[in-house]
C-alpha positions in Angstrom: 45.3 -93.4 -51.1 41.8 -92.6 -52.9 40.1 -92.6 -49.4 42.6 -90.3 -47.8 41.6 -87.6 -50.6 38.2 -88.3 -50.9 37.1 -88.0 -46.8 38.6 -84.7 -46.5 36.5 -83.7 -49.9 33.2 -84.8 -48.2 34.0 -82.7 -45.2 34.4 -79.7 -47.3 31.0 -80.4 -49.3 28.9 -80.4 -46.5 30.3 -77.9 -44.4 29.5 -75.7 -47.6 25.6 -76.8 -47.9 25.4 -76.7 -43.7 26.7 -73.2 -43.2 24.1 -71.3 -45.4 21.4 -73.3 -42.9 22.9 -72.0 -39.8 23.3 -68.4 -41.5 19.7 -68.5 -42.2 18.4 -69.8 -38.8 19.9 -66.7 -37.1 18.6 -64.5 -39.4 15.0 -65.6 -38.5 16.1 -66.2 -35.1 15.6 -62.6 -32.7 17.4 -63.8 -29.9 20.7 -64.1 -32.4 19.6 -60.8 -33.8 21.3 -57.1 -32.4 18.7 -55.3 -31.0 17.4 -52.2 -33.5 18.1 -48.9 -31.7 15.9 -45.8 -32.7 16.8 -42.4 -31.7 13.6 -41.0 -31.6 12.7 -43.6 -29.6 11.0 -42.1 -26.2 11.2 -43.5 -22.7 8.4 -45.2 -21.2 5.7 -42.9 -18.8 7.4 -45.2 -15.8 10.7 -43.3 -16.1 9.5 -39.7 -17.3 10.5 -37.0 -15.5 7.3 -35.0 -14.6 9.3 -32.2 -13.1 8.1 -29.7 -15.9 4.2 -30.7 -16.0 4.8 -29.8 -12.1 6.2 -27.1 -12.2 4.0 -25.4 -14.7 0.5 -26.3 -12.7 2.5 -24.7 -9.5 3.3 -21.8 -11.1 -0.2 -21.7 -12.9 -1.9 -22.3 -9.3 0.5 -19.7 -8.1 -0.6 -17.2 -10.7 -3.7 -17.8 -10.3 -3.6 -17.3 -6.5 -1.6 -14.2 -7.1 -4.2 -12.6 -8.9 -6.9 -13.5 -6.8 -5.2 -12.1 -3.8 -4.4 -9.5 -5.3 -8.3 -8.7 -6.4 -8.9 -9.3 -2.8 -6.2 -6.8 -1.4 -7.9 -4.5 -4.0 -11.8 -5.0 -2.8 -10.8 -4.9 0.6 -8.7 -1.6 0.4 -11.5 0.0 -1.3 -13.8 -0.7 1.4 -11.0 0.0 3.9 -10.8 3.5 2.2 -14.3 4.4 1.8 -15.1 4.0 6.1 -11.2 5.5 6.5 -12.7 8.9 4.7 -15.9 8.8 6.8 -13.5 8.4 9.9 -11.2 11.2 9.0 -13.8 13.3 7.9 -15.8 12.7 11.5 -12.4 13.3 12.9 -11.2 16.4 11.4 -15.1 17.8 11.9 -15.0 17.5 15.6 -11.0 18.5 16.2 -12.6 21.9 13.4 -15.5 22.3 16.5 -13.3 21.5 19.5 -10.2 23.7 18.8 -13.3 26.3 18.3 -14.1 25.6 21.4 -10.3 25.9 22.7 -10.1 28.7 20.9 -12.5 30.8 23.1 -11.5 29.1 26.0 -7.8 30.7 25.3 -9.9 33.9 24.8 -11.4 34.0 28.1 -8.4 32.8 29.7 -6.8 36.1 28.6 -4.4 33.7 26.0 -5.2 35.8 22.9 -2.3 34.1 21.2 -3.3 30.5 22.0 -6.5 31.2 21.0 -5.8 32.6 17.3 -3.7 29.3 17.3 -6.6 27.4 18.3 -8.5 29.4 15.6 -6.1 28.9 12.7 -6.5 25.0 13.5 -10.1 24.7 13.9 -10.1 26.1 10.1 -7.4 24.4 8.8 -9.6 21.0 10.6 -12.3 22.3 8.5 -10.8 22.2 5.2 -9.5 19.1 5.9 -13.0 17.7 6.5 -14.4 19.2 3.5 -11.6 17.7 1.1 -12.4 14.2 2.4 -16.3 14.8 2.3 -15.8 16.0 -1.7 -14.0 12.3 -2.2 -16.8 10.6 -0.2 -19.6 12.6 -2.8 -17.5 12.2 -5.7 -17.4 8.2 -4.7 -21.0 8.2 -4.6 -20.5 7.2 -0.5 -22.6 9.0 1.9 -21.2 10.9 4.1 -21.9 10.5 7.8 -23.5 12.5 10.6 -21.3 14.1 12.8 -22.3 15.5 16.2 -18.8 16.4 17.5 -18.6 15.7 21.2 -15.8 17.0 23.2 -14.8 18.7 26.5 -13.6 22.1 27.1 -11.0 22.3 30.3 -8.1 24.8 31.0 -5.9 26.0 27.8 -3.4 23.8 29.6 -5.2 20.8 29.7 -6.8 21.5 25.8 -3.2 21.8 24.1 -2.0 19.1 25.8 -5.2 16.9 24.1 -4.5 18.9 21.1 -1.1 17.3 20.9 -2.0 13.8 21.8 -4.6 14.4 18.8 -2.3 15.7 16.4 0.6 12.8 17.4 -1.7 10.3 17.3 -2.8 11.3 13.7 0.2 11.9 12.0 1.9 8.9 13.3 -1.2 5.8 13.5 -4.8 7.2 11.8 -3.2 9.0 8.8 0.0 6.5 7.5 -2.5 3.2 8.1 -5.4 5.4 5.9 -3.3 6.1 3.2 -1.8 2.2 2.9 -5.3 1.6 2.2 -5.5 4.1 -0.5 -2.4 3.5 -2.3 -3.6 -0.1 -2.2 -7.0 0.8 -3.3 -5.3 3.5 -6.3 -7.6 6.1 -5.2 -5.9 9.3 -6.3 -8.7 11.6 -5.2 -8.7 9.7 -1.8 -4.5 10.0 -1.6 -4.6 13.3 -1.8 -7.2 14.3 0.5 -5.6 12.1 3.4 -2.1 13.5 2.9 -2.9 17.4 2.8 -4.4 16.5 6.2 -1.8 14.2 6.9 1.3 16.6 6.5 -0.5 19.4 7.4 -0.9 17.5 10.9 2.7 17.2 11.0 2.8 20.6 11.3 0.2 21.3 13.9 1.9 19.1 16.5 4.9 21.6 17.1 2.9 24.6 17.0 0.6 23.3 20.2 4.1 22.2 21.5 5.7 25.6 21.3 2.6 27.2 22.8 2.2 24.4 25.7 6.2 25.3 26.6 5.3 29.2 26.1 2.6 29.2 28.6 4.2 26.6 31.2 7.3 29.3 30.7 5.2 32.5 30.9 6.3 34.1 27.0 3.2 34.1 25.5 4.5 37.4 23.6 7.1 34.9 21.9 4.1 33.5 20.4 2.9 35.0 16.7 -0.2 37.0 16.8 -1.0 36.1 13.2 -1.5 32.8 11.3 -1.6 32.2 7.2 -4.2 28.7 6.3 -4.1 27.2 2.4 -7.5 26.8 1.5 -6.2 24.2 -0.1 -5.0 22.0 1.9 -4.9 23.5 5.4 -1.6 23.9 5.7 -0.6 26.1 8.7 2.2 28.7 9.3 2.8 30.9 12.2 4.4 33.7 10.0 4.7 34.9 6.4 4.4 31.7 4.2 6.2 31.3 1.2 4.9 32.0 -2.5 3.3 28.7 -2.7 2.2 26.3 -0.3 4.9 23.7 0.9 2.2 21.0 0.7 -0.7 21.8 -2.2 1.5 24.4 -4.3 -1.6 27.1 -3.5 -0.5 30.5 -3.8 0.0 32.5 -1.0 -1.9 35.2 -2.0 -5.1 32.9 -1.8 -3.9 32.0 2.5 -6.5 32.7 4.9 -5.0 35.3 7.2 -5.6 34.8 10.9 -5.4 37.8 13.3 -8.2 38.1 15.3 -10.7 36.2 17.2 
């Protein structure tokens, strides 16, 4: 009877010195352990993301592409602007000569109205030559030579060149010289190549209406008198209004053409 209460007593005494062993075993033990969790742990470099270091040196290179393409659209309109000027400026000195020239053609042809046409253009040609040889100076550019070379044939034949001349002008030469401008931010430049540019506009249907006026024989439909800005070389076949349409010039400063 003494043994049955004594054995189960032994169990209980050393399952009470062996459990503080095994306790003590996992504690030093890391594979029994939890793992530790951290939350400021960071991920490894294997799994980053580098989608925002990317992206920032693309846009950086971008920017930095941007601008220099932009410095070169600049450079290069500058230069495009300074040999546009000396073009227009060669340009408008030999249409000022030629339409001269057309001018007493008209004359001798017994065309006295075509011919003061021809007369108000060839000075309105010369302003606009002078305004774009002022931006030249004022750039510090030298301004070309100009020996205008033309040909003189019938009135017919001139006002037909002079509206090819003026067409071509106000629709190609003029629009692709003052892109280059704008892009260059020349002000002086800008405004030079549009008084010539808008006054051109102009020009075109006055040659028209005196082409269809002499192929229709009413000449006397033409006017007899033409009104120039000094300004800008805007052109009108009668009484222009206070101020010019194009340069705001007063009308009392218009050059008044009425004779040859």
């Amino acid at each position: 009877m003494k043994k049955n209460i004594l054995f189960p007593a032994f169990l209980a005494i050393a399952a009470w010195i062996l459990l503080p062993s095994c306790g003590s075993s996992a504690e030093k033990n890391p594979a029994l352990q939890a793992p530790e969790t951290s939350q400021t742990e960071t991920p490894p470099d294997s799994i980053k993301t580098k989608k925002g270091d990317d992206d920032d040196d693309e846009a950086d290179g971008n920017k930095g592409k941007a601008k220099k393409t932009s410095l070169n659209v600049t450079q290069d309109a500058k230069t495009a602007t300074i040999k546009n000027l000396g073009a227009a400026y060669a340009g408008e000195t030999t249409a000022s000569a030629k339409y001269a020239a057309y001018a007493k053609k008209a004359q001798e042809e017994g065309f006295t109205q075509i011919a003061l046409l021809f007369k108000a253009t060839s000075t309105s040609e010369k302003i606009h030559a002078n305004n774009h040889r002022w931006v030249l100076e004022d750039m510090g550019e030298v301004v070309p030579d100009v020996k205008p070379q033309y040909t003189v044939k019938t009135t017919k034949e001139n006002l037909a060149d002079a509206i090819a001349g003026e067409s071509y002008e106000s629709s190609t030469m003029y629009p692709e010289f003052l892109a280059a401008a704008n892009a260059a931010d020349n002000q002086l430049a800008l405004s030079s190549l549009n008084y010539a540019y808008r006054t051109e506009q102009r020009h075109k249907p006055l040659y028209e209406k005196a082409l269809a006026a002499l192929q229709n024989n009413q000449l006397n439909t033409l006017s007899a008198q033409y009104f120039v800005c000094p300004t800008c070389g805007n052109t009108y076949d009668s009484t222009p209004p206070k101020r010019c349409r194009i340069s705001m010039t007063s009308s009392e400063r218009y050059l008044k053409i009425n004779t040859i």
